[in-house]
N, C-alpha and C positions, 0 to 999 in steps of 0.2 A: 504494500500500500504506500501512496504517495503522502506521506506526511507535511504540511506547509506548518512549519517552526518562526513564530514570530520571536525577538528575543532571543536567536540564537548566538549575537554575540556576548552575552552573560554567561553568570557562572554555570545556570543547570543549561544553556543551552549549548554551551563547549562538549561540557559532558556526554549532553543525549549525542552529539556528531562522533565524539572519538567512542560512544557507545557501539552506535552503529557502524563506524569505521571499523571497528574492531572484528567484524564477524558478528558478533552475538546478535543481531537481529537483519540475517538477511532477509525478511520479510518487508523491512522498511527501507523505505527512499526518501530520505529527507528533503525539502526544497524550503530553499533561504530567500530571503528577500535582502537586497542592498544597503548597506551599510546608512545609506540618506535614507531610509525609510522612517518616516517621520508619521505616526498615529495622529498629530495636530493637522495635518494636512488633510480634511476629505478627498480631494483631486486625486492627491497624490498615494492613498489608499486604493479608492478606486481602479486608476491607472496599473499598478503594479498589479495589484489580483488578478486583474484581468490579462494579463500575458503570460502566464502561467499554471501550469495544471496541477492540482494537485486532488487528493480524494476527503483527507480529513486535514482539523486542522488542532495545533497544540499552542493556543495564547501563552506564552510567557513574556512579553513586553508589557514593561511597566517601569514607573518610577517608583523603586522599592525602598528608596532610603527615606529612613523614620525621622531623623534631624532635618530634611532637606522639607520633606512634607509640613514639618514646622513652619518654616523656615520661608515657604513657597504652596503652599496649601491649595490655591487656583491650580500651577500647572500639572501638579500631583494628581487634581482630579480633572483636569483635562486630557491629560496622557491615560491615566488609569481608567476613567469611566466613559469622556467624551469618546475618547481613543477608541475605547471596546466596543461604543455603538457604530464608531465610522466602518468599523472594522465590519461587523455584522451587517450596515446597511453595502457594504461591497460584495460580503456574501450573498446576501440576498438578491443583488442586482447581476450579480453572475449566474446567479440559478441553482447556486451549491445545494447538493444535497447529500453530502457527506455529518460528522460529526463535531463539531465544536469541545473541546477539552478547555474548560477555561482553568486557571492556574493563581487560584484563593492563596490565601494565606492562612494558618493555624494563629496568628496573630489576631484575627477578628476576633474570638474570643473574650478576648482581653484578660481583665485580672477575674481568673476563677479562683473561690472558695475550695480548700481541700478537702469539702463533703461532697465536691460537685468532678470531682478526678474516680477516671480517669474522662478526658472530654470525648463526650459523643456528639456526633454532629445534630441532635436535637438541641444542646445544651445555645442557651439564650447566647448571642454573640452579642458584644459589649467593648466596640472599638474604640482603644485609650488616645488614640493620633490618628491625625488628617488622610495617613496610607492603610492604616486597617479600616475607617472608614471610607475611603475609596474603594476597597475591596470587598465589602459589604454591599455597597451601592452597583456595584459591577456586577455582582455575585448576581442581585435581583434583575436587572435587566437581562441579563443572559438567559438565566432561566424563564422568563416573562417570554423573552424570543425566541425559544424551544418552543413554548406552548403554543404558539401563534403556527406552528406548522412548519411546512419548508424544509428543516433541518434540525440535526437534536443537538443538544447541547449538557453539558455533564460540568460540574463543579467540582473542582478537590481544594481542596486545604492543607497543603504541606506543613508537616511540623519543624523545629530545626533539621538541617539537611547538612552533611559534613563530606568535602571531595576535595579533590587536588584544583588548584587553581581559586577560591575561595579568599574573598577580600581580607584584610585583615583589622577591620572594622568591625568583625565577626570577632567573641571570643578565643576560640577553638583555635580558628586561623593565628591569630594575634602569638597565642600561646606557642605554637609549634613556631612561628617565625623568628621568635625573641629566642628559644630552645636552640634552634637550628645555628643561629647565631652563637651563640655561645657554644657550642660544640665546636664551630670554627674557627673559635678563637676572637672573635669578631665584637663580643661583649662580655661583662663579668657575667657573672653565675648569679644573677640577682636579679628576682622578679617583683616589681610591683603591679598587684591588680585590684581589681575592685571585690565584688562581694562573691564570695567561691559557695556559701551555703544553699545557693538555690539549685534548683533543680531543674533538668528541663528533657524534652524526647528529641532523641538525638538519631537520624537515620542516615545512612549513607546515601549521596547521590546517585548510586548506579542503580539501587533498588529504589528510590524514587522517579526514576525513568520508566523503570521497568514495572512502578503500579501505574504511569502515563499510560503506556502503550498496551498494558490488560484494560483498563478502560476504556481507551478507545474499542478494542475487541468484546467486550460482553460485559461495560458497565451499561449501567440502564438510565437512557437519553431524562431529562430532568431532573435527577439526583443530586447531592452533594456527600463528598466522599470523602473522609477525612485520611492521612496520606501519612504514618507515624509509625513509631516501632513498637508504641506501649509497654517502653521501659525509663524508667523514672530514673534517671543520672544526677547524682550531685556534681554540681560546675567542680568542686576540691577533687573528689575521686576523681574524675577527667583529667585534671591536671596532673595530678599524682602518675596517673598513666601516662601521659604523655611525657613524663619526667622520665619514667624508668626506660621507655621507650628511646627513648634518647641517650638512657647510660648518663646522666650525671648526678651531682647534686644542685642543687638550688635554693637559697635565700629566700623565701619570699616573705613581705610585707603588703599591709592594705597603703592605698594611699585616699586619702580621704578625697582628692578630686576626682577618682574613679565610683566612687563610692554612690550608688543611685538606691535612696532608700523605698522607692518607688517601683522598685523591680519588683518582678513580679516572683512570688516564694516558690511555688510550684510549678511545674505543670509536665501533663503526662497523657497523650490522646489514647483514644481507645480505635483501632482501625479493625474492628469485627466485621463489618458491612462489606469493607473493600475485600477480606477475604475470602469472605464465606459466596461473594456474588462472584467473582473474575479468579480462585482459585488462589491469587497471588499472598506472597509470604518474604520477605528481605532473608535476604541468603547471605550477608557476607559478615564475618565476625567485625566486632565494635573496632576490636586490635586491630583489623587487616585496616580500618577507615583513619584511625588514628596513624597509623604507621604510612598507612599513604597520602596522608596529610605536610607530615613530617620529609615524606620524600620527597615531594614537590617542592618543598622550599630549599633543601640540600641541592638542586640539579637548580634549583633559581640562584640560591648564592656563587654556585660552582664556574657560575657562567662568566665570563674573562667579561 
């Protein structure tokens, strides 16, 4: 099947190509759209879908940064919701009658109570910022435009997601990059971060791909389908692991300007629905995610 990948020059959409590069899905054909492909532009939505074939499609363009959403709250929701409908009314003007995968966030949510974990995707969403609120607003109109006919459309909600190439704006990433570094000699042995006691669901990107592409195959068009490992990690244990993972010792201290007493304590999704309908299940050990986390920034610093 011809997959059209919006967002595929981000971090999951790197992934799903060296995915499918790799062999492990020759069933799929991905089809990219041009680096100027701008969702603010109607025209220039239009224009591009229409020269290109593809049978389904997998939304991940978006503006996902939470400070920026602050910061910029209109283009956030003109890229993430305006964006989604230009998007849709292209499809619709092309005649598509493949599958829409739209690409939520586990972030909608927001601050759940820990009598209300692990999250089902019944559980009340309750957007803390301007980008989980776009995501919510998006979430409604897509499914609104499944129900209207023409084409189905399917909603997931990724939980955190951990793979090679992964900003370092991100915990996880941050951690292995500052490690890496110091393994090379590059920095002392001495970490300062913010608050290690929470907790959060932690899955690897390949197997986040690979519940994309069950979905497209036998999830059911109007749904929303929560995208998680349903294992409850403390950020400390994480790091611990990534420490021994790396062979050293380390230092570490809180520093009070990392310090967000606003974070959120818990959280831990429950993905039953996703399994029990499309079969699918994450297959690759936490270690193998973490360790290849860790390798990508070794072959990053290595680089002359």
């Amino acid at each position: 099947m011809k997959v059209l990948v919006t967002g595929h020059s981000g971090f999951v959409g790197k992934n799903l190509l060296r995915v499918v590069a790799s062999g492990r899905r020759p069933d799929v054909v991905p089809v990219t759209l041009p680096e100027t492909f701008d969702l603010r532009s109607a025209d220039a939505v239009h224009q591009m879908l229409a020269a290109i074939e593809f049978d389904h499609v997998i939304h991940l363009a978006a503006q996902s940064n939470v400070p920026a959403s602050f910061s910029d709250p209109l283009s956030t929701f003109d890229i993430n919701v305006l964006g989604t409908i230009r998007l849709l009314e292209a499809l619709q003007a092309r005649k598509f009658t493949g599958r829409l995968l739209y690409v939520s966030s586990g972030d909608v949510y927001g601050v759940v109570q820990g009598r209300e974990l692990p999250v089902l995707e019944s559980t009340p969403v309750r957007p803390a910022n301007p980008y989980a609120a776009s995501k919510v607003a998006a979430e409604a109109v897509v499914l609104s435009w499944g129900r209207r006919g023409g084409f189905e459309t399917l909603v997931v909600r990724p939980f955190n997601h951990l793979g090679p190439g992964q900003a370092t704006s991100f915990a996880i990433a941050r951690f292995a990059d500052a490690l890496v570094r110091m393994k090379l000699g590059l920095q002392p042995a001495t970490m300062t971060t913010g608050r290690l006691d929470v907790t959060r669901d932690f899955l690897d990107v390949r197997d986040v791909i690979s519940a994309y592409f069950a979905l497209l195959s036998s999830g059911r068009g109007g749904e929303t389908y929560n995208v998680c490992s349903g294992i409850e990690r403390r950020l400390d244990d994480v790091l611990q692991q990534l420490i021994s993972l790396a062979g050293l010792q380390v230092q570490l201290s809180q520093g009070p300007a990392l310090m967000r007493p606003a974070d959120l304590p818990r959280m831990v999704g429950d993905a039953n629905k996703l399994r029990l309908e499309t079969g699918w299940s994450p297959i690759i050990p936490f270690s193998d995610t973490l360790q290849g986390v860790l390798s990508h920034f070794i072959q990053l610093h290595r680089i002359p």
